[in-house]
Backbone as CSV, one residue per row, in Angstrom:
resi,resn,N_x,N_y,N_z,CA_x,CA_y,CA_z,C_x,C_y,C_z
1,UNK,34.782,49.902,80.776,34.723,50.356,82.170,33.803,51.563,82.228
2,UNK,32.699,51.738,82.846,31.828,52.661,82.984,32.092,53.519,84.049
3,UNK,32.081,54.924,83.943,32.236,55.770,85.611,31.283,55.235,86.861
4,UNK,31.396,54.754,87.375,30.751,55.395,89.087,30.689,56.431,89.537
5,UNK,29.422,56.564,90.065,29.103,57.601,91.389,28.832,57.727,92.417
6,UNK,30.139,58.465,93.337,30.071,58.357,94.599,29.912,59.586,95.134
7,UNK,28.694,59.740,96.296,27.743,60.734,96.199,29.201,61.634,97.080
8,UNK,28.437,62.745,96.810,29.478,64.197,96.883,29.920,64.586,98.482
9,UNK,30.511,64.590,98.996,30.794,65.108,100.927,30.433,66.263,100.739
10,UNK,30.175,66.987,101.701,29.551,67.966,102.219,30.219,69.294,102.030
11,UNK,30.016,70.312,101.109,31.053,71.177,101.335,30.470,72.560,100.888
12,UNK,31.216,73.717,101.409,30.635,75.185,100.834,30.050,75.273,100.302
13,UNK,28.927,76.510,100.632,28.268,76.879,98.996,29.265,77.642,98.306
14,UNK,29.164,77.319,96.869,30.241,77.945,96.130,29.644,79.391,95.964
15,UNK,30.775,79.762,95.453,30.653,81.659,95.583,29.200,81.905,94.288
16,UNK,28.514,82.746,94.411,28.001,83.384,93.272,28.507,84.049,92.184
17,UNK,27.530,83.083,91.499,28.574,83.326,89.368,27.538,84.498,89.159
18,UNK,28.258,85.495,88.533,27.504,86.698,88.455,26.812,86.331,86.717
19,UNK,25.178,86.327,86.341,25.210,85.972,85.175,25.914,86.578,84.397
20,UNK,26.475,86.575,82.841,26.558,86.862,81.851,25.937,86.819,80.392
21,UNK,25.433,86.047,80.531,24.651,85.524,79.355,25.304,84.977,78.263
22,UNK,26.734,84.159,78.924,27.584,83.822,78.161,27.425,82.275,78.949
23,UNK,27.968,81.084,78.048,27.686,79.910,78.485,28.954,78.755,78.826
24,UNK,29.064,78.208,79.501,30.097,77.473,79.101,29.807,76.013,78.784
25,UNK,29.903,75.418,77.808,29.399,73.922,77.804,30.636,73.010,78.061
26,UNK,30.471,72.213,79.331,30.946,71.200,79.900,30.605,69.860,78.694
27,UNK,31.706,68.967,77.970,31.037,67.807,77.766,32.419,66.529,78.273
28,UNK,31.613,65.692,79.097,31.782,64.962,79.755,32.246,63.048,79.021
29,UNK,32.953,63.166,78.631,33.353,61.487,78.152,33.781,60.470,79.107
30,UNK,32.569,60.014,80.464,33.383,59.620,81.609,33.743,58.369,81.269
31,UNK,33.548,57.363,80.453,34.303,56.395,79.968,35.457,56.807,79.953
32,UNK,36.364,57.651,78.659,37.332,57.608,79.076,38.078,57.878,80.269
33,UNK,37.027,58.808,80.683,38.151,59.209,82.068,38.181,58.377,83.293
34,UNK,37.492,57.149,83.144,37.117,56.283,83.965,38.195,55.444,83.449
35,UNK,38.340,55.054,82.352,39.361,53.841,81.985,40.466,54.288,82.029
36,UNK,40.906,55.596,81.835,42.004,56.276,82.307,42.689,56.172,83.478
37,UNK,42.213,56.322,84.321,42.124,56.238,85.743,42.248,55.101,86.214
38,UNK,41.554,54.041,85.646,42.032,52.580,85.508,43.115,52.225,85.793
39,UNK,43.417,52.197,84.109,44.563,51.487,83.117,45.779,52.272,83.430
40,UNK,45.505,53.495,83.671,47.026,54.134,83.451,47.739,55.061,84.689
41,UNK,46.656,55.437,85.067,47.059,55.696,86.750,46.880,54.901,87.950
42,UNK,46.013,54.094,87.578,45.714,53.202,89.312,46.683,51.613,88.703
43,UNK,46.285,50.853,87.389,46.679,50.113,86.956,45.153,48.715,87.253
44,UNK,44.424,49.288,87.795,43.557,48.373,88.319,42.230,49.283,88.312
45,UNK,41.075,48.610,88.555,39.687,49.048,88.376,39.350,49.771,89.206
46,UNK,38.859,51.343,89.235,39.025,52.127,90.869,38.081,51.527,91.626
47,UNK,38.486,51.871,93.061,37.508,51.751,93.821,36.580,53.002,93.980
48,UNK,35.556,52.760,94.292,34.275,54.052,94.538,34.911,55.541,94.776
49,UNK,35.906,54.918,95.886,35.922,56.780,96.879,37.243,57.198,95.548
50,UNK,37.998,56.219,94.895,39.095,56.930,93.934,38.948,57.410,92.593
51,UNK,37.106,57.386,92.232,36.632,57.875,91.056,36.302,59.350,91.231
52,UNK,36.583,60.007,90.020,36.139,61.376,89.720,34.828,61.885,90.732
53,UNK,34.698,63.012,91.442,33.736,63.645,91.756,33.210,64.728,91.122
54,UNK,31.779,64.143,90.154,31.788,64.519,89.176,31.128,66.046,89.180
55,UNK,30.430,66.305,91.027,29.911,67.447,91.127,31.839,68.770,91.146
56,UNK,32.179,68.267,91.798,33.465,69.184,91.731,33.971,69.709,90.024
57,UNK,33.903,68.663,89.664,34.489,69.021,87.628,32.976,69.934,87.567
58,UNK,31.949,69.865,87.627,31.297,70.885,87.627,31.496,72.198,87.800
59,UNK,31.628,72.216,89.025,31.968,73.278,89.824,33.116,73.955,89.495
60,UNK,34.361,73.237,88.932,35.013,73.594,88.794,35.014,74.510,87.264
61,UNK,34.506,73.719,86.579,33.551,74.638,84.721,33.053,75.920,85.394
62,UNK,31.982,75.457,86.036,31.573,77.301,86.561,32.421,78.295,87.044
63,UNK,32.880,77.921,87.855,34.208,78.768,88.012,35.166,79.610,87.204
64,UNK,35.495,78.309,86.140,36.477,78.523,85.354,36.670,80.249,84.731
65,UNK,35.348,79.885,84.328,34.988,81.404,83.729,34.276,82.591,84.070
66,UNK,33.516,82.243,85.266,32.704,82.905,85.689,31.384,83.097,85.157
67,UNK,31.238,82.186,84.338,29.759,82.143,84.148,29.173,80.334,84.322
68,UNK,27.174,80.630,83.928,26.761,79.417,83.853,27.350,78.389,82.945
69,UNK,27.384,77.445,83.673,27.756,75.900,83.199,26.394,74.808,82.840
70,UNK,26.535,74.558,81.111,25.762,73.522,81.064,26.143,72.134,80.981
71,UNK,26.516,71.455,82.059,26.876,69.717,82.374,26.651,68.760,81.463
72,UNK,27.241,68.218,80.353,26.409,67.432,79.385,27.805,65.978,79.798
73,UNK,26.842,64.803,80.127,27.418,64.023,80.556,27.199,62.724,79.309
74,UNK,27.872,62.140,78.640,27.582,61.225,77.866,27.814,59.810,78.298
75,UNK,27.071,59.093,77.658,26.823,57.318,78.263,26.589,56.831,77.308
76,UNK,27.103,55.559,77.594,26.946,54.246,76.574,25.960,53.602,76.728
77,UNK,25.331,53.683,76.187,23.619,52.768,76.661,23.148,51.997,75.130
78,UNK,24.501,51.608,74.902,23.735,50.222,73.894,23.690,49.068,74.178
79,UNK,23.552,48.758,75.454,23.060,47.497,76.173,21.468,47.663,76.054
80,UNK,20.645,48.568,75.925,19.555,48.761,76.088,18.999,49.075,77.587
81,UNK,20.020,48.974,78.217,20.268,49.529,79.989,20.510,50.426,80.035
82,UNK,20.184,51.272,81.176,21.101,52.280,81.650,21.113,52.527,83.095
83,UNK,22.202,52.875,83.774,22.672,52.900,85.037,22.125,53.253,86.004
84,UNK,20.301,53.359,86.510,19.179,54.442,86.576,20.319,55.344,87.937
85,UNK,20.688,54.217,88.647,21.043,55.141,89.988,22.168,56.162,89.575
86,UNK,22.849,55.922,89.284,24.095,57.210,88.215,23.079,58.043,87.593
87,UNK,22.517,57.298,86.793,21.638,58.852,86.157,21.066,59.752,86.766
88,UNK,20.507,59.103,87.575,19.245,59.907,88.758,20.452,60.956,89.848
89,UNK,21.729,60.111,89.836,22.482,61.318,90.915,23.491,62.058,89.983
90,UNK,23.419,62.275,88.786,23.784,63.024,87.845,22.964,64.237,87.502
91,UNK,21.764,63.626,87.042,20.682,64.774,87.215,20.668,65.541,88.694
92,UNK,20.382,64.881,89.738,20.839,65.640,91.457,21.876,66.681,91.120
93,UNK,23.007,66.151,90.162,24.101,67.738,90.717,24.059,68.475,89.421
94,UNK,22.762,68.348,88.737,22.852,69.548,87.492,23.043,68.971,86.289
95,UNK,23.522,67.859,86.281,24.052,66.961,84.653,22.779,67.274,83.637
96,UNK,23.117,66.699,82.282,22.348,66.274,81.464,22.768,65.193,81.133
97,UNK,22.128,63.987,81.221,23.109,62.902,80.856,22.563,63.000,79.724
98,UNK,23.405,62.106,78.755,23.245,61.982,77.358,23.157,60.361,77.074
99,UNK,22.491,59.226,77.313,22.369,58.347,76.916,22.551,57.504,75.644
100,UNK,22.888,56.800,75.124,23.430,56.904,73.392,23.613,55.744,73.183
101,UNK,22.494,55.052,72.289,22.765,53.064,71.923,22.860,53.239,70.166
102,UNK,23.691,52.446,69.835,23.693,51.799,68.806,23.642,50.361,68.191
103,UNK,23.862,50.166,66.842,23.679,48.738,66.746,24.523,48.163,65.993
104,UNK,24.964,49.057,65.458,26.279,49.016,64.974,27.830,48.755,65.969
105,UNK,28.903,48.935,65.279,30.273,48.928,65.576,30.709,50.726,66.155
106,UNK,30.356,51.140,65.916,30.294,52.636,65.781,31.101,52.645,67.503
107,UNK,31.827,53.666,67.918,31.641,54.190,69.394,30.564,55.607,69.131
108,UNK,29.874,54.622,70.221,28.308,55.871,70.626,29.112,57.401,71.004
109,UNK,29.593,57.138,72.042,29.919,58.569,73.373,30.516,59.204,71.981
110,UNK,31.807,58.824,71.830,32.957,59.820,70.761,31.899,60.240,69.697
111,UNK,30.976,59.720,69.076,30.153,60.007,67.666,29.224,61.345,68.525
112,UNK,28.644,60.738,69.545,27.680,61.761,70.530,28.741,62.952,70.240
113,UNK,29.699,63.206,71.194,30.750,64.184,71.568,30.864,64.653,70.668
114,UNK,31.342,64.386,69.531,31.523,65.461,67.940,30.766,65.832,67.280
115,UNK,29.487,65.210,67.388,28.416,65.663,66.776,27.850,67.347,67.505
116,UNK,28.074,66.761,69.179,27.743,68.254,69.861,28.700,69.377,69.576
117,UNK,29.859,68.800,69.563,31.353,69.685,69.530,31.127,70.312,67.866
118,UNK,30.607,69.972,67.073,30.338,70.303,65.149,28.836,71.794,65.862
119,UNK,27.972,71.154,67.107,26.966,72.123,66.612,27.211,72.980,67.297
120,UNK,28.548,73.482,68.514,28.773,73.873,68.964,29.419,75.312,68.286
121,UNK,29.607,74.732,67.213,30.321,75.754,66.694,29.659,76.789,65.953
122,UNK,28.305,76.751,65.812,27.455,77.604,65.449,26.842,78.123,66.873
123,UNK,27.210,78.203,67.886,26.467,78.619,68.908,27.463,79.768,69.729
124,UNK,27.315,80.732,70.639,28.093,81.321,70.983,27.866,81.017,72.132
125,UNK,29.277,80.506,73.192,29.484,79.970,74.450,31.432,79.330,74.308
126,UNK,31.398,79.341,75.384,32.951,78.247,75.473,32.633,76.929,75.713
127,UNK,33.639,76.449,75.432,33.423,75.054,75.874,34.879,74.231,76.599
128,UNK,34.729,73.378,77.321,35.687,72.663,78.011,34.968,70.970,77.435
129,UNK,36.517,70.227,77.451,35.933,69.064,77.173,36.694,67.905,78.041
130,UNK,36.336,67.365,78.425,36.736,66.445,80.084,36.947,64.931,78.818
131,UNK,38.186,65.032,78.504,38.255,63.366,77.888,40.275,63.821,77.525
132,UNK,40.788,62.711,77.215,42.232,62.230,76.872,42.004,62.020,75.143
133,UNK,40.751,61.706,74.373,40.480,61.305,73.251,41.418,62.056,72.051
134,UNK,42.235,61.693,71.348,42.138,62.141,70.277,41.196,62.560,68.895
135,UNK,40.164,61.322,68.941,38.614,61.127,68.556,38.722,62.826,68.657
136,UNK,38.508,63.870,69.261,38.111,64.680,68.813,38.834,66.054,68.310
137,UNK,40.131,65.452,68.431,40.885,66.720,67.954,40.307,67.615,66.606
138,UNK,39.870,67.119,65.375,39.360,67.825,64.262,38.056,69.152,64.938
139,UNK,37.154,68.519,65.849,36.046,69.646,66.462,36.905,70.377,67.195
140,UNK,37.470,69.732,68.141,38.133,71.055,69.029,39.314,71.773,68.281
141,UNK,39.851,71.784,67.037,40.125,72.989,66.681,39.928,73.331,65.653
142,UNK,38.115,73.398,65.272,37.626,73.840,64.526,37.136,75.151,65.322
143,UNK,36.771,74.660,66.731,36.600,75.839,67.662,37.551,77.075,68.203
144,UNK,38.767,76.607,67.472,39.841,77.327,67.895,40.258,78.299,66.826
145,UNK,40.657,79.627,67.029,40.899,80.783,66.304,39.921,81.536,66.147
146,UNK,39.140,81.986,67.157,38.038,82.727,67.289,38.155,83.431,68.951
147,UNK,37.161,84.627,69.309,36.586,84.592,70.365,36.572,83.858,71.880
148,UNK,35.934,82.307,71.309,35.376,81.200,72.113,37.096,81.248,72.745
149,UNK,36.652,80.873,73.790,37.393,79.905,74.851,37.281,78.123,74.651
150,UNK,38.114,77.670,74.842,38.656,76.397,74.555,39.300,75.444,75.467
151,UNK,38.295,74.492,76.143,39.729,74.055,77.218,39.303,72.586,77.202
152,UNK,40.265,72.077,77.633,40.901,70.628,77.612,41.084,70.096,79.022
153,UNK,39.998,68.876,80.219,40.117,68.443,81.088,40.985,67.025,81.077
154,UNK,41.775,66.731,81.632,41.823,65.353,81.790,43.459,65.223,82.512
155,UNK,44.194,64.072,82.702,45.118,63.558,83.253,46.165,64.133,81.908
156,UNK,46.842,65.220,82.355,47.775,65.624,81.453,48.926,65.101,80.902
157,UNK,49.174,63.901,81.774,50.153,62.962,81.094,50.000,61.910,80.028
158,UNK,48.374,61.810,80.466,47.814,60.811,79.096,46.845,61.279,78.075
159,UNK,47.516,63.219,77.973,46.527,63.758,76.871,46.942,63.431,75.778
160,UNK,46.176,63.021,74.491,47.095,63.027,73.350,47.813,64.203,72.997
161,UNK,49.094,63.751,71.893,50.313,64.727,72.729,49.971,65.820,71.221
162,UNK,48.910,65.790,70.328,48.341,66.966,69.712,47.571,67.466,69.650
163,UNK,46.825,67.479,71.242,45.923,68.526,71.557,47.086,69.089,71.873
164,UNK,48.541,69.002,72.873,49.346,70.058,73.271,49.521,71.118,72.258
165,UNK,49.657,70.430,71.276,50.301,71.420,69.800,49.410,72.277,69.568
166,UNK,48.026,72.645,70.087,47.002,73.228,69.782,47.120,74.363,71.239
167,UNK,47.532,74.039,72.133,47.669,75.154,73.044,48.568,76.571,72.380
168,UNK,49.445,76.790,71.536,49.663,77.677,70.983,48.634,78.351,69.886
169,UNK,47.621,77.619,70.085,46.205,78.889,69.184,44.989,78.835,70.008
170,UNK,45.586,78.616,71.169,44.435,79.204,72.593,43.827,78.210,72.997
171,UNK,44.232,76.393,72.744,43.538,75.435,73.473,44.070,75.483,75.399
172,UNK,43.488,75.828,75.885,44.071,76.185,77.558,43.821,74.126,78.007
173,UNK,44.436,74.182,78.668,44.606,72.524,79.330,44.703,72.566,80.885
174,UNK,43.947,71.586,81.512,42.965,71.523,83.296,43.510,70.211,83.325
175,UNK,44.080,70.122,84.715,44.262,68.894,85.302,43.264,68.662,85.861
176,UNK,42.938,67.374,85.995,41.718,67.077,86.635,42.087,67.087,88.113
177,UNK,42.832,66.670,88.721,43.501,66.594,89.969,43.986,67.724,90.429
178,UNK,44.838,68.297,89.566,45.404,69.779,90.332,44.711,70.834,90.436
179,UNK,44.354,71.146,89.248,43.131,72.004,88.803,41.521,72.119,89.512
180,UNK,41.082,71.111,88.907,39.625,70.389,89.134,38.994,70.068,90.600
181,UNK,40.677,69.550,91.738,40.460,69.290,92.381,38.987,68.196,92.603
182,UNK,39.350,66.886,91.179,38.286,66.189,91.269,37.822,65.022,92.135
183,UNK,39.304,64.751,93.261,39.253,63.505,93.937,39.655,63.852,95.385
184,UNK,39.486,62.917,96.119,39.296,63.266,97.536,40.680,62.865,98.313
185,UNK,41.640,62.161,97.212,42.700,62.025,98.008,43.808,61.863,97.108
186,UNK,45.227,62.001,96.834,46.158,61.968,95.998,45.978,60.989,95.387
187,UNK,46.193,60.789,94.218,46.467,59.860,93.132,47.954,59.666,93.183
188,UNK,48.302,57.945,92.744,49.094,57.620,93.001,49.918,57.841,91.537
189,UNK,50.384,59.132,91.277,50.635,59.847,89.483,51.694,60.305,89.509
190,UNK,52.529,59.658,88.532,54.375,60.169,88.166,53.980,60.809,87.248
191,UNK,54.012,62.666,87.276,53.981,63.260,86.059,54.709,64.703,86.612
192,UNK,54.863,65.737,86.027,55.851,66.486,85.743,54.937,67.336,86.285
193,UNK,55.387,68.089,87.597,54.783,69.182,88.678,55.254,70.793,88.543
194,UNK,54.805,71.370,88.108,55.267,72.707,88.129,55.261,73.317,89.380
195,UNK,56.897,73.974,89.539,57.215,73.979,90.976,56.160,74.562,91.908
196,UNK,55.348,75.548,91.115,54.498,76.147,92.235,53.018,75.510,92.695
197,UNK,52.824,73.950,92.146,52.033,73.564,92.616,52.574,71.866,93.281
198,UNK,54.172,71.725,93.604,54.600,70.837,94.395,54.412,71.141,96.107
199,UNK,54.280,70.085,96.844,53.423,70.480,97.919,54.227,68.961,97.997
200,UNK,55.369,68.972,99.106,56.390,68.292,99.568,55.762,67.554,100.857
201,UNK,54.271,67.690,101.177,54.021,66.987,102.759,52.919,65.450,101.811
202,UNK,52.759,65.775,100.331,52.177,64.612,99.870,53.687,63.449,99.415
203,UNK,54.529,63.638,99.968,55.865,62.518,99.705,56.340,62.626,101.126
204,UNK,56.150,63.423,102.042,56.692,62.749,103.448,55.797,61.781,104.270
């Protein structure tokens, strides 16, 4: 299941990120978070308007920390295709897509993702990583016990359940929905609400 993109509604300019010269690298596994969204919250293939808005998870990285965000979006492109119109409105909201074929058995994106997440760790910046994967637990807490900031995007009910174990040495964890504010209308999601973000007029 590949992400879709459905172009962005109209909204504020976001506030001004004061530079720092500190970075945050966004990396993006929208496969999973596309099949996620699928399989385990919708139960069925989304429709357009119920996929991730991928300028908001942006926006929402910049924020996070208050500094620049670099967007690194990864793709499966061992069809020898690639999606031009997704790419072209990826690049529009700042992305880098990352394109990635093989010929092998290999998964491209996850091999992409750790390879960046390994060189990441010689670089000074934070990083957030938008996937449910276990695939990368070994990089992301190789990044952990330092400095760096560390965070974890995705549907918190279907994170693997030892990235949690890693939040006690500073892995921080983002709902994509509560947090991210990545979709335009409630998801239809049985998961465990912390009272101060239950909001009783989405069940009447």
């Amino acid at each position: 299941m590949s992400p879709a993109f459905t172009a962005p509604a109209p909204a504020s300019e976001p506030a001004p990120v004061v530079p720092t010269g500190r970075r945050t690298y966004l990396l993006v596994d929208g496969e999973n978070i596309d099949a996620t969204l699928g399989m385990n919250v919708l139960g069925r293939r989304p429709n357009p308007e119920e996929r991730p808005r991928w300028d908001r998870i942006s926006t929402f990285a910049q924020k996070l920390w208050d500094q620049d965000v670099v967007p690194l979006f990864f793709l499966n492109a061992s069809s020898g295709q690639m999606p031009m119109a997704f790419v072209q409105a990826l690049l529009a909201m700042g992305y880098k897509p990352i394109p990635l074929a093989s010929s092998g058995t290999e998964k491209v994106v996850d091999v992409g993702i750790q390879r960046t997440l390994e060189a990441l760790a010689d670089r000074d910046g934070d990083v957030l990583l938008a996937s449910h994967d276990g695939d990368f637990l070994p990089q992301i807490e190789s990044l952990l016990d330092s400095d760096r900031r560390v965070g974890l995007l995705a549907f918190r009910e279907f994170v693997n359940g030892q990235f949690t174990q890693l939040t006690e040495r500073g892995l921080e964890m983002f709902d994509l929905e509560g947090d991210a504010d990545a979709f335009t209308a409630p998801l239809p999601r049985v998961r465990i609400i912390p009272l101060d973000e239950f909001d009783p007029l989405r069940y009447l």
